[in-house]
Each structure stands twice: as structure tokens, then as C-alpha cells.
N, C-alpha and C positions, 0 to 999 in steps of 0.2 A: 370141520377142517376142510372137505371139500369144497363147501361154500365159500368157504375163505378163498381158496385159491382160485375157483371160478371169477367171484370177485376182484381179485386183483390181477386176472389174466385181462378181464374187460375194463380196469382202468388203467391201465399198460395199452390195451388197443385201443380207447380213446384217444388217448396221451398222443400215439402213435399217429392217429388219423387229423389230429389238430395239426401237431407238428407240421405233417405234409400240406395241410391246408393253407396254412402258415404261409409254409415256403414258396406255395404254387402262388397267393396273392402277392405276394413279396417278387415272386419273377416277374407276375402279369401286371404289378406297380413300374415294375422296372421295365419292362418292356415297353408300355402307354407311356413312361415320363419317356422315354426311345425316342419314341414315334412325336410325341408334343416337339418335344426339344428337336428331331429335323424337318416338324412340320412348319416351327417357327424358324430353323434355320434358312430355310427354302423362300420362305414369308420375307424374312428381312432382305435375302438376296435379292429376291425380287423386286423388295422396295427399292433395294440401292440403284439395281438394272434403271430400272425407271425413274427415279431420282437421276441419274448419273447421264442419260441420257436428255439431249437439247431436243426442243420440239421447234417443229418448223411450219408456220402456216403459210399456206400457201390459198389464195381466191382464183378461182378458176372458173371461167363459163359451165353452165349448166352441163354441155352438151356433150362434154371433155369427163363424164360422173366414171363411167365405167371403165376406159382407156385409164385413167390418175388414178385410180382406186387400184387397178391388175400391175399399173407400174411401181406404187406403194409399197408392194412386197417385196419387187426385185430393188428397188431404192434399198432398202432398211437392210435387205440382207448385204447389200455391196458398203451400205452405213450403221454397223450395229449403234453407233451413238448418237444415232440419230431419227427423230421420232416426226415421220409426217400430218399434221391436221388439216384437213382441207374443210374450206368455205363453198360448196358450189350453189350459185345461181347464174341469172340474166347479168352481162356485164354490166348494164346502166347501173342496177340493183350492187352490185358490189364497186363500183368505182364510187356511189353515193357513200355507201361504208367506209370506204376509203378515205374519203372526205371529211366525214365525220371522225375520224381519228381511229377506227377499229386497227387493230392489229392486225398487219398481214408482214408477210418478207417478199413471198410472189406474189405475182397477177400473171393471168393468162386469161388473155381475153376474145373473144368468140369475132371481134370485128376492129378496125384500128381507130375510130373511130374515140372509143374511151381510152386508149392508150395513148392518142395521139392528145388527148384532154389533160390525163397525166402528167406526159412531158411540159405541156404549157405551163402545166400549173409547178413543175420543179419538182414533183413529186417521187419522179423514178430518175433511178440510175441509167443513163443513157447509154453508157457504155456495156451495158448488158442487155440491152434489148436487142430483140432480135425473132423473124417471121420463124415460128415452130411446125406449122401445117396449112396444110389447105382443105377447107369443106364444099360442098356443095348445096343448093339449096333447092329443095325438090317439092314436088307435092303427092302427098302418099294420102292413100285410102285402105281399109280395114280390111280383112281378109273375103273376098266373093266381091268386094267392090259393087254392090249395089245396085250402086243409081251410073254403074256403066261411066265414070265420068276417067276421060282418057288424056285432058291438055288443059293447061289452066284457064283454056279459054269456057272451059264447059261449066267453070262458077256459075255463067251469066243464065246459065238455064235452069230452068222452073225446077225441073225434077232436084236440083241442088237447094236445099232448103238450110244449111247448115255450114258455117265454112268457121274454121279455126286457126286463129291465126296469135302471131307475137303481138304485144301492144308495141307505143311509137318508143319505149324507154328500152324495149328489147332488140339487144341487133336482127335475130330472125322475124322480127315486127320488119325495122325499117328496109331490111331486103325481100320485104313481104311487099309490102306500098311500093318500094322502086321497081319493082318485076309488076304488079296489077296495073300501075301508073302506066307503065312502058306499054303496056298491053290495051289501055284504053276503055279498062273494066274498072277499077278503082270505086266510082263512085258507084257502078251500078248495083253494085254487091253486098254494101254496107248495110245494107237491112239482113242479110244474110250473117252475116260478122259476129261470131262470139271470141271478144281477147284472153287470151292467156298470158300470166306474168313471165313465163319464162318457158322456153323452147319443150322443156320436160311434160308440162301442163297441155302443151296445144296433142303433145304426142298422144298422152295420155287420154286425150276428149275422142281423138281419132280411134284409137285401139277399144277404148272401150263404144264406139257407135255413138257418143253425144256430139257429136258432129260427122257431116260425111265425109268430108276431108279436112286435112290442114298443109300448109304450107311450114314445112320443118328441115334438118340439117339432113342430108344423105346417112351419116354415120345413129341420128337416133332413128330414122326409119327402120333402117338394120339393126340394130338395136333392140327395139322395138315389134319387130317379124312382123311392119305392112310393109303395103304392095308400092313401088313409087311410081308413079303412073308420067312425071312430068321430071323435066332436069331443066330448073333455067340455064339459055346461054349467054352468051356475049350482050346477045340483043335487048336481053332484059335487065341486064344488071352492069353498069359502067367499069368497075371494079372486082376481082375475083374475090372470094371469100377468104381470108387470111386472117390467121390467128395469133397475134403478135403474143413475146413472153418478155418479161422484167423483173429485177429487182426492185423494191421499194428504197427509196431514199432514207424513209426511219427506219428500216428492218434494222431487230435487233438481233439475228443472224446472219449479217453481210457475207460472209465468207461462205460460210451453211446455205445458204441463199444461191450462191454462184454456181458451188456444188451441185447445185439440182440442176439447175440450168443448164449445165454442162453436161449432165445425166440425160435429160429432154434431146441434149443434139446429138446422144449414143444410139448406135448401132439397137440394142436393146430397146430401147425408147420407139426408132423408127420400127421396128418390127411390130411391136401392138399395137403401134397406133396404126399401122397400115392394114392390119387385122379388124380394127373396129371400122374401117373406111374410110380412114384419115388418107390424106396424101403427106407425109413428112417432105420437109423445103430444108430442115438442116443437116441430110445428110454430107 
């Protein structure tokens, strides 16, 4: 008899201890399907965010990476529907894309030079172009500066084994040739001469020592943290450095397009960019 009842108090407490087991899987199913179902609610929200929202390409000089990259955020937040990509290289190097039919809405370009190509060719909205800043064109060296070199006329000397420069497709190239030109060293220096495709590239050869200098934009020197040892002036360059801005004639956000531009000649706009070493011209 007592067995018996031993017995059936332990499958009574069995009984009991499944039961709750039971229940505890049964909350913790419900709880995981919870969490799935707002992990996926969150997921599709996010799709639609994104889905719902227009992207905007915008092709912009090399030198303009980190100024459009800091404005990106204040843009999207003042446009939640609207989503920036940017193309940055050498302007030659994207007004050629252009050409070839890539997709843009902006250009921003480092010299007027392909803009002024653009309009020839019909390509931009004329009615929205318009100068965004002004750069300068400097010649910097790496941090301790070396080989001592203080004015671009000290390429011509021996101890300078190294010079880095734009090619002839890049604007910071052909303001490179029209300053050495002006200067009456040009040819002398050419055995010294390594090209870079794009303003980014010469900084880079600079900062890291493969070259002892380059001739680069005042804003990637700073950038960049070298020394600028040269500023051409007047006398070396016919033209100041000016950065014209446009809409593309096929953009397939016209309107979204203007938008930004219109953003560019903001109060907000001028203040980074005057921060990275830009001179703003639309305020």
C-alpha cells in the first residue's frame, strides 16, 4: 500500500514537472515567434525606407571626397527621401563617363574647363550651373620635409629626386604644367616626374615618402596633415581655381537634382566646406 502511494505521488510529480515544462516551451515559442515577427517587421520597414526612398548620383572631383561625404549626412537628414551616391574622381576621368552615357544628375567639377565641355556638348542644364568654391594649388611635402625644399622652384635641384604630380587628363595636372611652364622649369624636371590619375593618388605618393613632393589642392593637403611649403599666385596660374556645379541634362532626378544644388549654395554647405579649406563663392 505504501508503495502504491509512493508511486503515484511520483507520477503526479512527473505529470506536474512536464506540465510546466510544457508551458515554459510554449512561452519561450511564443516569445522567439515575438521577436522573429518584430525582427521581420523592422526588416520590411527598412525595406520599404529604402525602397521608398530616390537615390541621387551625384560625380564630383576627387578633391571635394571628404567635404560631400560630411555634407551627405546633413543633406539626408534635411531629405529623409532622399538617398545620396557619389562617383568621386579626376574630372577628365568622370566628364569621359559622362560621355559614355553613365549615370549621373550632378557634376562638380575641380576646374571649368570639363564643364565648360559639357555645355558645348548640350549635356548640362545651363540654367543651374553655377561657381560653388574656390581652391588653391599648392606644393606640399611630408612631415620633417627632408630634402629642405621651400618654392617650387627647388624641383630643379638635385637633392629633389622625386616629384609628383596630376597627369595632362587631370585639372591638378594641367594647373601643375601651367604653374612649372610659367616658372621656366617644366622641361627640366620630367626625368624627375611620377603621374598620378587623380589629385588623391599624388597626395597619397607624398604622405606616404614615394615621392618628395607633389603639387596638390590646398584643401587635400590639410586633409591629408602635410606641410604646404608653396601657394601659386597670380603669376603662375592665369585663372583662379574655381569649381563649377550642374545639373545633367538626362538626370533622371531633375528636380532632386536642383535640390542639392540649392543645398551646395546653403549657409550649412558654406561652413564645411570652409572647414576643409574650400573658399565658398555661393554664399
Amino acid at each position: 500500500m505504501n508503495f502504491k502511494k509512493i508511486s503515484m505521488a511520483a507520477l503526479a510529480g512527473a505529470l506536474l514537472i512536464a506540465t510546466a515544462a510544457c508551458a515554459n516551451n510554449n512561452k519561450n515559442d511564443n516569445n522567439s515567434n515575438e521577436l522573429m515577427s518584430n525582427s521581420n517587421v523592422a526588416k520590411s520597414n527598412e525595406a520599404t525606407d529604402t525602397k521608398d526612398k530616390k537615390e541621387l548620383t551625384v560625380f564630383a572631383a576627387a578633391s571635394m571626397t571628404e567635404a560631400l561625404e560630411e555634407l551627405k549626412t546633413e543633406f539626408e537628414k534635411e531629405n529623409p527621401n532622399l538617398s545620396l551616391t557619389f562617383n568621386f574622381d579626376s574630372s577628365g576621368t568622370l566628364k569621359t563617363q559622362i560621355d559614355e552615357g553613365a549615370d549621373c544628375d550632378v557634376f562638380v567639377s575641380a576646374a571649368q574647363k570639363q564643364m565648360d565641355e559639357l555645355e558645348g556638348e548640350d549635356k548640362i542644364d545651363k540654367e543651374t550651373r553655377f561657381d560653388l568654391l574656390e581652391n588653391e594649388v599648392t606644393l606640399a611635402v611630408a612631415e620633417r620635409n627632408e630634402k629642405g625644399i621651400k618654392d617650387f622652384k627647388d624641383l630643379e635641384k638635385d637633392e629633389v629626386e622625386k616629384i609628383a604630380l596630376g597627369n595632362s587628363d587631370v585639372p591638378v595636372g594641367q594647373y601643375s604644367e601651367e604653374i612649372l611652364k610659367n616658372l621656366g622649369i617644366w622641361d627640366k624636371i620630367q626625368d624627375k616626374v611620377t603621374f598620378g590619375s587623380n589629385v588623391k593618388e599624388v597626395t597619397s605618393w607624398v604622405s606616404e615618402k614615394v615621392a618628395d613632393c607633389g603639387i596638390v589642392y590646398k584643401t587635400d593637403a590639410k586633409t591629408a596633415g602635410l606641410e604646404t611649403v608653396a601657394v601659386a599666385d597670380d603669376s603662375m596660374l592665369e585663372n583662379k581655381v574655381v569649381y563649377p556645379a550642374a545639373l545633367l541634362k538626362n538626370s533622371k532626378n531633375p528636380e532632386e537634382g536642383k535640390k542639392y544644388l540649392e543645398f551646395l549654395k546653403g549657409e550649412k554647405a558654406s561652413e564645411i566646406l570652409d572647414k576643409y579649406g574650400f573658399k565658398p563663392l555661393s554664399k
